[in-house]
KOLLO-168140 format. One line per 8 residues: number of its first residue (from 0); their letters; for each residue x, z, y of N, C-alpha, C. Coordinates in Angstrom, 1 decimal, m for minus. Example, Ala and Ser with C-alpha at 12.3 -4.5 7.8 and 13.67 -1.06 7.14 Angstrom:
2
0	as	13.2/7.8/m5.7/12.3/7.8/m4.5/13.2/7.8/m3.3 ~ 12.8/7.1/m2.2/13.7/7.1/m1.1/12.9/7.9/0.0
REM end
This chain:
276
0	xxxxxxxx	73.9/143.7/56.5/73.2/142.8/57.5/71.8/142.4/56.9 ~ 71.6/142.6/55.5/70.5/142.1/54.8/69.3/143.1/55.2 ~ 69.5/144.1/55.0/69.0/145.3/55.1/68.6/145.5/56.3 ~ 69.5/145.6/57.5/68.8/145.1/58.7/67.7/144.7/58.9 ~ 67.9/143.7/58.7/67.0/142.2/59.4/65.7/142.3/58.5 ~ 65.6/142.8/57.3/64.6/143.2/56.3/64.0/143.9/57.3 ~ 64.8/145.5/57.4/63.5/146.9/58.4/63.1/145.7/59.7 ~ 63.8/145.4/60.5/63.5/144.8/61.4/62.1/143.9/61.1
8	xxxxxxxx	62.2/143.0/60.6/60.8/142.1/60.0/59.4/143.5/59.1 ~ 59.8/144.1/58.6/59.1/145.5/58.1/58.1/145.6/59.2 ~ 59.0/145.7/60.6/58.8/146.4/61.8/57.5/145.1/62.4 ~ 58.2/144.0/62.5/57.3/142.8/63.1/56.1/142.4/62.2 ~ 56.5/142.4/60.8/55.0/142.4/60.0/53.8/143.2/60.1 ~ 54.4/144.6/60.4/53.4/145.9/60.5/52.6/145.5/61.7 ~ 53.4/144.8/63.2/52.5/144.5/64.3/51.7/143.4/64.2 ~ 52.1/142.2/63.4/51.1/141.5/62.9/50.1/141.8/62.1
16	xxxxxxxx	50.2/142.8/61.4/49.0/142.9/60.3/48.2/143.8/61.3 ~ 48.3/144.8/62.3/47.3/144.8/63.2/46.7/144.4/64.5 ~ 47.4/143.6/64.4/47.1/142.6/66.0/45.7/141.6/64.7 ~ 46.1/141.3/64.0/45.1/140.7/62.9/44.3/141.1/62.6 ~ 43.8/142.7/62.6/42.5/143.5/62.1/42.8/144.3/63.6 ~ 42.1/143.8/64.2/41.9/144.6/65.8/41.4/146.1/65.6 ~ 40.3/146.2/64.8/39.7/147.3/64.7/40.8/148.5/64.3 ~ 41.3/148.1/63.5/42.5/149.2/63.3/43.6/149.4/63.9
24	xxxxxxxx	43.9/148.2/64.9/44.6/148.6/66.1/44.3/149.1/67.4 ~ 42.9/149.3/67.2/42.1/150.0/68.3/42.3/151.8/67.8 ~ 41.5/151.8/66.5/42.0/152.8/65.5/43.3/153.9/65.8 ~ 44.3/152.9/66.0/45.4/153.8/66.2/45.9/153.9/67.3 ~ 45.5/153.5/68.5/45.7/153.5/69.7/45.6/155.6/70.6 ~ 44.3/155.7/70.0/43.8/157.2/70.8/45.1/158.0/70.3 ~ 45.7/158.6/69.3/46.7/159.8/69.4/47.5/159.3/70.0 ~ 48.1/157.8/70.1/49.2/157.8/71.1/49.0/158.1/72.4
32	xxxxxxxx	47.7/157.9/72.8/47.5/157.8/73.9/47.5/158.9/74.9 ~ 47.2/160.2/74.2/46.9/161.2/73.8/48.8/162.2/74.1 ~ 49.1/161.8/73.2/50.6/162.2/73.0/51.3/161.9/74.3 ~ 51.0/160.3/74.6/51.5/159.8/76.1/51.3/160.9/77.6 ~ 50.5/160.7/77.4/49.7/161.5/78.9/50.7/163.3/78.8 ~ 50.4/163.7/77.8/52.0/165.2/77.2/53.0/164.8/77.4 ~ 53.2/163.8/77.0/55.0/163.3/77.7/55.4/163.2/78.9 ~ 54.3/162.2/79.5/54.4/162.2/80.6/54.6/163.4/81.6
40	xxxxxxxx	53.4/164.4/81.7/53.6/165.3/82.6/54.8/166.1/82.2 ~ 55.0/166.5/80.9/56.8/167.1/80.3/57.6/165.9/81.5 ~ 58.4/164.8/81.2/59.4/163.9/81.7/59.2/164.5/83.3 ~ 57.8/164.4/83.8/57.9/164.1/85.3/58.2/165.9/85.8 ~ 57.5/166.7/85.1/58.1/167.9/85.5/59.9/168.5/85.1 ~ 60.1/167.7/84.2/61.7/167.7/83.5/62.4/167.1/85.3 ~ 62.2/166.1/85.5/62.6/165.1/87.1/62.7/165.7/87.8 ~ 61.4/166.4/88.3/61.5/167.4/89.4/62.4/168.7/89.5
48	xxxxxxxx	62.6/169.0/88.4/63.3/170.4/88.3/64.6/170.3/87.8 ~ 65.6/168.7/87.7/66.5/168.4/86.9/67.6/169.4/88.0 ~ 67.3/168.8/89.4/68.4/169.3/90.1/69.0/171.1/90.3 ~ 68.1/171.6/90.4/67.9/172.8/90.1/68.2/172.9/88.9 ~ 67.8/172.9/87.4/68.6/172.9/86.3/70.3/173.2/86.4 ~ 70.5/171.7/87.6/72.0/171.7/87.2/72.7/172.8/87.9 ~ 71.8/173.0/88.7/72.9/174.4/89.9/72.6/175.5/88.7 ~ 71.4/175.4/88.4/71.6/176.7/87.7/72.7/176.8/86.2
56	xxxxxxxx	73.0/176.1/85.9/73.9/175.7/84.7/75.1/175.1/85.3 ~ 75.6/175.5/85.9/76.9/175.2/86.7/77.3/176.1/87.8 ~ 77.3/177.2/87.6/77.4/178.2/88.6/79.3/178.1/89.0 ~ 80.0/177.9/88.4/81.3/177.6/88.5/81.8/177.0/89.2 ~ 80.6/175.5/89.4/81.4/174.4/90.5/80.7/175.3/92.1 ~ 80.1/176.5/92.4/80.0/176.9/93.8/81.0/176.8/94.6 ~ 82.0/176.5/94.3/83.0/176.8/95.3/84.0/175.3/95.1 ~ 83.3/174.7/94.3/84.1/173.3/93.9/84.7/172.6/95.7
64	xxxxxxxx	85.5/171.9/95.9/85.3/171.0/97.0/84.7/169.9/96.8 ~ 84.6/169.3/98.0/83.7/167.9/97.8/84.6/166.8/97.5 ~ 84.3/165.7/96.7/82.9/165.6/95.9/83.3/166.0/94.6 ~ 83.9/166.6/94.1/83.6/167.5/93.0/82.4/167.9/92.0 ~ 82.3/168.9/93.3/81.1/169.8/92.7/79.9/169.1/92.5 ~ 79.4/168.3/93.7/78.4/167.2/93.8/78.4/166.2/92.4 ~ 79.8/165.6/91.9/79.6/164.0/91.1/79.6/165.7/89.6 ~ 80.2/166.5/89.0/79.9/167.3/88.0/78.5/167.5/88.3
72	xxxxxxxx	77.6/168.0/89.1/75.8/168.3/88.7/75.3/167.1/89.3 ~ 75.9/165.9/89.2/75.1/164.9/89.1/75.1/164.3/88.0 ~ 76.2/164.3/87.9/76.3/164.0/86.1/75.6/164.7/85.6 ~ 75.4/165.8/85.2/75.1/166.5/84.4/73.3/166.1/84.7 ~ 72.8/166.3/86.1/71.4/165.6/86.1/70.5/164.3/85.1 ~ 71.8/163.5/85.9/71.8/162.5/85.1/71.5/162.6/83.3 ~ 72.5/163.5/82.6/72.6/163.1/81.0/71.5/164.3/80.6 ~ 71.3/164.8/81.8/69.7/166.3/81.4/68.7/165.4/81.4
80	xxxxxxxx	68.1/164.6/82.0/66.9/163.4/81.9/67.1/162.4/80.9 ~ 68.6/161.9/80.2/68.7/161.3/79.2/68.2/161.5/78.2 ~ 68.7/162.7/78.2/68.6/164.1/77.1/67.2/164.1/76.8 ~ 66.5/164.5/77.7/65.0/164.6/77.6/64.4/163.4/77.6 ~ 64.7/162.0/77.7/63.9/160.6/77.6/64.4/160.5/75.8 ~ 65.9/161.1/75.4/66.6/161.3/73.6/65.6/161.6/73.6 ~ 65.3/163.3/73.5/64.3/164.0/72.8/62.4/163.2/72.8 ~ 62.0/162.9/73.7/60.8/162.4/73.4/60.7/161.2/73.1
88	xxxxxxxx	61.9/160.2/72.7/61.6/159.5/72.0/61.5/160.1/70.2 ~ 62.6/160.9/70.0/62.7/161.1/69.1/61.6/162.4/68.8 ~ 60.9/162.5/69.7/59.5/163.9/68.9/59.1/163.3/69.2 ~ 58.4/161.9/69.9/57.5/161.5/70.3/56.5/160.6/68.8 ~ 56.9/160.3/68.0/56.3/159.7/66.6/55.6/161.3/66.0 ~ 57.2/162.1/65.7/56.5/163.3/65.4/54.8/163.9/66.0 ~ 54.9/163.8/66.8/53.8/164.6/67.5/52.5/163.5/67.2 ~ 53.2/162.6/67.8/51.8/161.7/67.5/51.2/161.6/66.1
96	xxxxxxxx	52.2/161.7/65.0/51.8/161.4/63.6/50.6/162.5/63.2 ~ 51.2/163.6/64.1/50.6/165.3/63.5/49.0/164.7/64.4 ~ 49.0/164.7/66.1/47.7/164.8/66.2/46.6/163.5/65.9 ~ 47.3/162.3/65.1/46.6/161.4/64.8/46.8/161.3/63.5 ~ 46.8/162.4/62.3/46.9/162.2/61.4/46.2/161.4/60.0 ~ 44.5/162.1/60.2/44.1/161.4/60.2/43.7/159.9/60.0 ~ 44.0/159.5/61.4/44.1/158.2/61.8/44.8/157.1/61.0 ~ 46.0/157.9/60.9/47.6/156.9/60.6/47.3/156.6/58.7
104	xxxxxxxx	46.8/158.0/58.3/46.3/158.0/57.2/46.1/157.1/56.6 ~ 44.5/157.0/57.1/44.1/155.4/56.9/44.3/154.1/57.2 ~ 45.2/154.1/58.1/45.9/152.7/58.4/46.2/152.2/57.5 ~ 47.7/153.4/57.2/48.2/153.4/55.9/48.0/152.9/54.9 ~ 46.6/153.1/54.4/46.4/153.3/53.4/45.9/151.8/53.4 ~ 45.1/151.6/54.0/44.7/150.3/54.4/45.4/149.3/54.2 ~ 46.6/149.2/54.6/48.1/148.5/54.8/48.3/147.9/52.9 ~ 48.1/149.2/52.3/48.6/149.1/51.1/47.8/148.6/50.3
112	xxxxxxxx	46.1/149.0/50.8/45.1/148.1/49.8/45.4/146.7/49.8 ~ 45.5/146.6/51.2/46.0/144.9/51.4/47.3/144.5/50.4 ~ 47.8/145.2/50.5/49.3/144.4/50.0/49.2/144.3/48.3 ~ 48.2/144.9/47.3/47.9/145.0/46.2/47.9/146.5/45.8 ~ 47.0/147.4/46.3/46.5/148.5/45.6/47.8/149.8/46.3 ~ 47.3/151.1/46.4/47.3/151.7/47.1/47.2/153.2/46.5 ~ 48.8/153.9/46.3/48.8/155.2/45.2/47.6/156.1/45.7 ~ 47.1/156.8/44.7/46.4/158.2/44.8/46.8/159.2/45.3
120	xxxxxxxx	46.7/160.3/46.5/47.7/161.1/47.1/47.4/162.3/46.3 ~ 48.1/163.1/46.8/47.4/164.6/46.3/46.5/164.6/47.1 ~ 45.4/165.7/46.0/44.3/166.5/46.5/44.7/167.7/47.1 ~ 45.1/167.5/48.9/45.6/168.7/49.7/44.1/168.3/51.3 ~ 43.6/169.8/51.3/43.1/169.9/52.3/43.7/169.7/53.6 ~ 42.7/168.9/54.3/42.8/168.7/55.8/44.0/169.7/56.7 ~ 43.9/171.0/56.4/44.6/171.7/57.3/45.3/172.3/56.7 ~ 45.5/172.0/55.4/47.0/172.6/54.6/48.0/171.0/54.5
128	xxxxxxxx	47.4/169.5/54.6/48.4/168.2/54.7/48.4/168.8/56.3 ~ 48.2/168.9/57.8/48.5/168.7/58.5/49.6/170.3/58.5 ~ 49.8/171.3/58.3/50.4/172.5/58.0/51.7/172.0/57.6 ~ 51.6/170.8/56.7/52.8/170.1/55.7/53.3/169.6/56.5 ~ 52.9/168.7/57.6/53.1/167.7/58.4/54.2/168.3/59.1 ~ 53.5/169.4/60.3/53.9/170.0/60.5/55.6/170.5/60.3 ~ 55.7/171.3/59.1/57.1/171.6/58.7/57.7/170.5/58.6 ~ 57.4/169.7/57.7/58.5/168.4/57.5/58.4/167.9/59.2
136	xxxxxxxx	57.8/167.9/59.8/58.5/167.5/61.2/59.4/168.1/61.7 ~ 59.5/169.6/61.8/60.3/170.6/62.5/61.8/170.2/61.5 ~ 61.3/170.1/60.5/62.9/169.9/59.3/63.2/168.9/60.0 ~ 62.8/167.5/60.6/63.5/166.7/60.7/63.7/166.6/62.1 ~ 62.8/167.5/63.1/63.5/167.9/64.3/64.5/168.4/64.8 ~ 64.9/169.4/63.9/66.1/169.8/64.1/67.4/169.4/63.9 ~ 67.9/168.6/63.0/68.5/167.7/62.8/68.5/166.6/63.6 ~ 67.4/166.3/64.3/67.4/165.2/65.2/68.1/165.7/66.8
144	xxxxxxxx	67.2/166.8/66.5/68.2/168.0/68.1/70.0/168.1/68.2 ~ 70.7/168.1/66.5/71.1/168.9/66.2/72.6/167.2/66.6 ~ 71.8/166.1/66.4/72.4/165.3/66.8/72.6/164.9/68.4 ~ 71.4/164.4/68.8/71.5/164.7/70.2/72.4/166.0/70.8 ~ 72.5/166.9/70.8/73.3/167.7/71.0/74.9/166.9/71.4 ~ 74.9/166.8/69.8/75.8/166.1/70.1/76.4/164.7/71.0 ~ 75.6/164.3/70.9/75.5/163.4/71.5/75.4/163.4/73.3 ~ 74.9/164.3/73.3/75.1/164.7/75.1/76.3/165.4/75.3
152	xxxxxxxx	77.0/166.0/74.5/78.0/166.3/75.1/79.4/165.2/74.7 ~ 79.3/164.3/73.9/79.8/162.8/74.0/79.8/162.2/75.6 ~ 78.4/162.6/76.3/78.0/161.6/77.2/78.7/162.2/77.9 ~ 79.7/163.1/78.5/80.7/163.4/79.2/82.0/162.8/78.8 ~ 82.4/162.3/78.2/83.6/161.3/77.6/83.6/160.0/78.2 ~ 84.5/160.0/79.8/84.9/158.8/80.2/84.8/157.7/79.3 ~ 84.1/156.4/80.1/83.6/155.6/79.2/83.2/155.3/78.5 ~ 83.5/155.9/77.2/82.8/156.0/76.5/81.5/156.3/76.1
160	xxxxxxxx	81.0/157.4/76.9/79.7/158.4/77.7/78.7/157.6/77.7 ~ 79.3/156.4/78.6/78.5/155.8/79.3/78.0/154.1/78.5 ~ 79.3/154.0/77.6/78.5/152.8/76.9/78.4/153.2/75.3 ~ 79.1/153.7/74.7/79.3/153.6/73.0/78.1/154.6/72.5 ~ 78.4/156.2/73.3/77.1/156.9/73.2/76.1/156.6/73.2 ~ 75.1/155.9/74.2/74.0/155.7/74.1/73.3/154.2/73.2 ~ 74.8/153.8/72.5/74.5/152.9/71.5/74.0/153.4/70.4 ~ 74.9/154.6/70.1/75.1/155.7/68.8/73.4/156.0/69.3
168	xxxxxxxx	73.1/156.6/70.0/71.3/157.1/70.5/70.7/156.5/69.7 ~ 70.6/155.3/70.7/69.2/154.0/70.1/69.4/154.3/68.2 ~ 71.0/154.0/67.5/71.1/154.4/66.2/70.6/155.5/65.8 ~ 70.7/156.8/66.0/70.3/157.6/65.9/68.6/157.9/65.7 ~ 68.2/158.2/67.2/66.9/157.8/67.3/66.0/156.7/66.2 ~ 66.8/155.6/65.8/65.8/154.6/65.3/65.5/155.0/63.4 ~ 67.1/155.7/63.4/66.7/156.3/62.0/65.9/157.3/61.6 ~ 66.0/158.1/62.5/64.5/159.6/62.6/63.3/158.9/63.0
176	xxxxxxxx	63.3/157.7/63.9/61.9/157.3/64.2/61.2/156.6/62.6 ~ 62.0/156.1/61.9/61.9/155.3/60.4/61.5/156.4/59.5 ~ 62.7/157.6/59.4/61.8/159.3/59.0/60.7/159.3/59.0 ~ 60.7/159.7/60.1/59.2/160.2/60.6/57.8/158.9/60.6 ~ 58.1/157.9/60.3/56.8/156.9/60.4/56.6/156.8/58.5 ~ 57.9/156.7/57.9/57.8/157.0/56.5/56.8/157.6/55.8 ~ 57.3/158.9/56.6/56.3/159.9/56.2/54.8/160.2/55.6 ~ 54.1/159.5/56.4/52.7/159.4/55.9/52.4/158.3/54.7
184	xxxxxxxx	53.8/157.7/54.4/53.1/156.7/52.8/54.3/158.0/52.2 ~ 55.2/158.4/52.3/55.8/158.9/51.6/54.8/160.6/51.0 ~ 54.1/160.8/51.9/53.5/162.5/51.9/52.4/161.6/50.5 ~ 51.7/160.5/50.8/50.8/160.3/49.9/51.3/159.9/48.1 ~ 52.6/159.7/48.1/53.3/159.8/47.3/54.0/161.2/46.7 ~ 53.4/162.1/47.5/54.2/163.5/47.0/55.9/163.9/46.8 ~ 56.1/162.8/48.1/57.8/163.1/47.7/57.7/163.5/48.9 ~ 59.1/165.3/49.1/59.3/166.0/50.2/60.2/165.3/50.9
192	xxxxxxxx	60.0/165.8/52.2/61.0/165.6/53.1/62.6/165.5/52.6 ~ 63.3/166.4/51.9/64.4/166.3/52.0/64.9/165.0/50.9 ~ 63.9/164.8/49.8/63.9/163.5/48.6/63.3/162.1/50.0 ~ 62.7/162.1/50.9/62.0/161.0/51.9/63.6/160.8/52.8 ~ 65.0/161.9/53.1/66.1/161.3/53.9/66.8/161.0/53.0 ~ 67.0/161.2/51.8/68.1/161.0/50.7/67.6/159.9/50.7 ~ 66.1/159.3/50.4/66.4/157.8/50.3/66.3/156.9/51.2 ~ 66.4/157.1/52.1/66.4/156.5/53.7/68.4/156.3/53.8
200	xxxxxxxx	68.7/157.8/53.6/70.2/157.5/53.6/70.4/156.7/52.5 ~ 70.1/156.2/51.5/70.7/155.5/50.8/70.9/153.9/51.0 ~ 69.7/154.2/52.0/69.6/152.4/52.7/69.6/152.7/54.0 ~ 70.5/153.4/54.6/70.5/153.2/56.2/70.4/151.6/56.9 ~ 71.2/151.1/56.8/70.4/149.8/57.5/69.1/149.1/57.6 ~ 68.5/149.7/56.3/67.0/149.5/56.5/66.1/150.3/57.5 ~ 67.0/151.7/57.6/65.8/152.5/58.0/66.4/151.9/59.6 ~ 67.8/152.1/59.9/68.3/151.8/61.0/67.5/150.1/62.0
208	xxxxxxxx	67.1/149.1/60.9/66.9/148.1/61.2/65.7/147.9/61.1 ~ 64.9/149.0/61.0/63.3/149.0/61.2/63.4/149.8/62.7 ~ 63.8/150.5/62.8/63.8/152.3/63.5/64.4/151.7/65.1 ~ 65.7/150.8/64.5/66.6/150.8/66.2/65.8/150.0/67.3 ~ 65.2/149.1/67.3/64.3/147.7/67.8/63.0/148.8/68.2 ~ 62.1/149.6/67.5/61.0/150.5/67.8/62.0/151.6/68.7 ~ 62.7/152.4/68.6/63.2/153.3/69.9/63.9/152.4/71.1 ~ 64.7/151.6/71.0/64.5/150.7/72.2/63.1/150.0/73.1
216	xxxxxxxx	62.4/149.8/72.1/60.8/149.5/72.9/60.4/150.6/73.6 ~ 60.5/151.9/72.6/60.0/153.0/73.2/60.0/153.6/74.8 ~ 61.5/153.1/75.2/62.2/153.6/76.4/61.0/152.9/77.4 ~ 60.6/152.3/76.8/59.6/151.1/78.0/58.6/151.9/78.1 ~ 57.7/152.5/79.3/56.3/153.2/79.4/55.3/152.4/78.9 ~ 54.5/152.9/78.2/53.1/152.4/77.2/53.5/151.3/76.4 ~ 54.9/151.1/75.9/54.9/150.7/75.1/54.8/151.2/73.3 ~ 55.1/152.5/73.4/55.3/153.3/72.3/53.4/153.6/72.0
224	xxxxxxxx	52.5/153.2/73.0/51.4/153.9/72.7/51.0/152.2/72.1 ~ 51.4/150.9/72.3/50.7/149.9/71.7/52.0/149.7/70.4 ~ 52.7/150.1/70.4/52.9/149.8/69.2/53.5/151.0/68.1 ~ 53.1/151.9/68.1/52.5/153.4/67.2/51.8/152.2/66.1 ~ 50.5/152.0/66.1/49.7/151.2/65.0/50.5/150.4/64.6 ~ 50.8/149.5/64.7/51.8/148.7/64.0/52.7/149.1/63.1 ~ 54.1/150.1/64.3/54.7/151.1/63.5/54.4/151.4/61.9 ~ 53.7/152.2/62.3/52.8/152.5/60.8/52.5/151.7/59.7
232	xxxxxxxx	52.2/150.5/60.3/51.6/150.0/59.1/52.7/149.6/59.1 ~ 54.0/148.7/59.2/55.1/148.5/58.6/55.9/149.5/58.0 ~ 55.7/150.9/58.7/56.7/151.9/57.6/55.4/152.0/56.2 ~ 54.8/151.7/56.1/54.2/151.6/54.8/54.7/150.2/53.6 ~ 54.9/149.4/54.4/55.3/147.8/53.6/56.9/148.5/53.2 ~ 57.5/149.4/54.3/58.9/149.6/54.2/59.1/150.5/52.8 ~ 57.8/151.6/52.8/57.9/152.4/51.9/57.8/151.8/50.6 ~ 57.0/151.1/50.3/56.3/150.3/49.3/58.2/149.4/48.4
240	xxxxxxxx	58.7/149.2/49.6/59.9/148.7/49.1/61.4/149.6/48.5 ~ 61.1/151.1/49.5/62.1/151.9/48.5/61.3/152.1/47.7 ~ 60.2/152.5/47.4/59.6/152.8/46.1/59.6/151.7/45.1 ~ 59.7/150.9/45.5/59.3/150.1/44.1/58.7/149.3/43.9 ~ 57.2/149.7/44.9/56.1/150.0/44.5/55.5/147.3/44.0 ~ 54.8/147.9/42.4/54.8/146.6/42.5/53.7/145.6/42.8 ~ 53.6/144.6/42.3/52.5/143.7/42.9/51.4/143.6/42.8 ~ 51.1/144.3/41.6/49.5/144.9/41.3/49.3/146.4/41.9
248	xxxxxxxx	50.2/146.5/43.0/49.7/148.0/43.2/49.5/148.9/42.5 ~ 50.3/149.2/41.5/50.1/150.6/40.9/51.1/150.9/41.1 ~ 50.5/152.9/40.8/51.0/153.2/42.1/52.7/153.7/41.2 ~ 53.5/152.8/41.5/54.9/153.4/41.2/55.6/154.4/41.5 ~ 55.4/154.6/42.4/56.1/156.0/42.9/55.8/157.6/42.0 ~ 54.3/157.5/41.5/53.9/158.7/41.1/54.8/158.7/39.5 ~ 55.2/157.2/38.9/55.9/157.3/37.9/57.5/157.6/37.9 ~ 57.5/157.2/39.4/59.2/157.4/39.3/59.6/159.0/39.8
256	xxxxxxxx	58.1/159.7/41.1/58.4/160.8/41.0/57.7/161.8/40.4 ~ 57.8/163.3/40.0/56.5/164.0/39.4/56.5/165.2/40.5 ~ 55.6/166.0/40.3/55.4/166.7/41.6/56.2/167.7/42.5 ~ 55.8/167.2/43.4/56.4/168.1/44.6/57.5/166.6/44.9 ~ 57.1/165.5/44.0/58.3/164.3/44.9/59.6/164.5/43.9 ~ 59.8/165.6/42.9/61.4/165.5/42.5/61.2/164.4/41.0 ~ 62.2/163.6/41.2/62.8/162.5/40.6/62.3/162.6/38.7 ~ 61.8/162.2/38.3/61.3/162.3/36.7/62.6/161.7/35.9
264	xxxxxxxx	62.1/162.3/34.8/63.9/162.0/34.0/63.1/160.7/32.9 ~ 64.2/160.0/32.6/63.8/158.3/32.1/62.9/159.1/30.7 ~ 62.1/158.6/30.7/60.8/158.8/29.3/60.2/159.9/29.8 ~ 60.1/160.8/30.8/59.2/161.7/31.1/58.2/160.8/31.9 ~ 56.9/161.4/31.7/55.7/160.6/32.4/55.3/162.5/33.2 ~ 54.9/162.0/34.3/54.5/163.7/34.8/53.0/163.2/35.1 ~ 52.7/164.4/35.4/51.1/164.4/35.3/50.7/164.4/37.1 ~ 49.6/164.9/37.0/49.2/164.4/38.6/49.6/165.6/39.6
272	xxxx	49.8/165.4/40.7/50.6/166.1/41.5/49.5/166.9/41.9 ~ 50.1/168.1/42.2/48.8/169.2/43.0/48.7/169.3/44.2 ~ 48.2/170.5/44.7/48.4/170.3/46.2/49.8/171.0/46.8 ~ 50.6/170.1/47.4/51.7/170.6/48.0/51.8/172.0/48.4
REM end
């Protein structure tokens, strides 16, 4: 419960610390905005073509009697639009992080000068960190798919479908959305993806109770594009706390990890990380 209520305040501190420096909540506004307007026309063209979807993926119920065949492809309408409001919540950080990288970058980084000093990243070019970005997104896409999946075919489970599943969602979703916002203090620390879920899973309620409150907002239109900036700068306070990281800002993480992000053994000191 502790851990909760911790990401959760992570999550509310991050919106205050840029509702307080405007300029960098202006800053972080354009990729979402950007990202929005791509969702949008995806979702609205997903709507239009849901019904059709379901005839064509139900060829079976043609001969169903009524209402049968009708309440089976409406259901299925129905949890095909879920499906796809799942999925762009959950790629929707992803995408935005990649075309506002930049951006988020220095939020970030910002976040951390504030809070007492702010690690040195690797020295990786512009289009070899976004290249990185990139992959580590798709790694944690798929796994995010891989649950949804599941998860939609739950949503056929009398009552259940309809209330427990889409609880499991918001959980779901909120911990890949904590992933994926991670990311950008975690990338400047040189720890990979698969070392960034190992320690997330080690504290699921944190990531869960930063993550779940942000994909519930998300479901709201233009809410995800005003609080993207924010986001950010709280998965940086969040990161700063599985790392370690301490009050004079140095940078802990580079001591606890050595390059490429894998874990340094007690009395090894590693040297500076290269480019990913």
């Amino acid at each position: 419960m502790g851990d909760l209520m911790t990401g959760a305040r992570y999550l509310g501190q991050g919106q205050k610390w840029v509702l307080r420096n405007g300029r960098w909540f202006g800053f972080g506004l354009l990729p979402a905005l950007i990202t929005l307007v791509l969702y949008t026309a995806a979702l609205i063209a997903l709507g239009f073509w849901a019904d059709d979807l379901a005839v064509w993926a139900t060829p079976f119920a043609d001969g169903w009697s009524s209402p049968w065949g009708g309440l089976l492809r409406g259901t299925f309408t129905v949890l095909l639009f879920a499906g796809g409001l799942l999925m762009a919540v959950l790629t929707f950080t992803a995408v935005t992080l990649l075309v506002g990288d930049p951006f988020y970058e220095s939020l970030s980084e910002k976040v951390e000068e504030f809070e007492g000093g702010c690690p040195e990243g690797p020295d990786v070019p512009l289009l070899r960190g976004l290249w990185i970005s990139l992959c580590d997104s798709l790694y944690v896409l798929v796994r995010a798919l891989a649950f949804g999946v599941v998860l939609l075919l739950l949503g056929f489970v009398p009552v259940a479908g309809q209330t427990v599943v889409p609880v499991l969602g918001l959980v779901v979703s909120g911990f890949f959305l904590a992933l994926e916002l991670t990311s950008v203090a975690m990338q400047r620390r040189d720890i990979p993806v698969r070392e960034r879920m190992r320690l997330l899973r080690g504290r699921k309620a944190l990531a869960v109770g930063f993550g779940t409150p942000l994909a519930l907002c998300f479901l709201v239109p233009l809410a995800a594009v005003f609080l993207m900036p924010g986001a950010v700068a709280g998965a940086a306070l969040l990161v700063r706390d599985l790392t370690g990281a301490p009050a004079d800002g140095q940078p802990a993480a580079r001591e606890q990890y050595g390059p490429q992000g894998m874990r340094a053994e007690p009395g090894h000191r590693s040297g500076p990380a290269g480019p990913a």
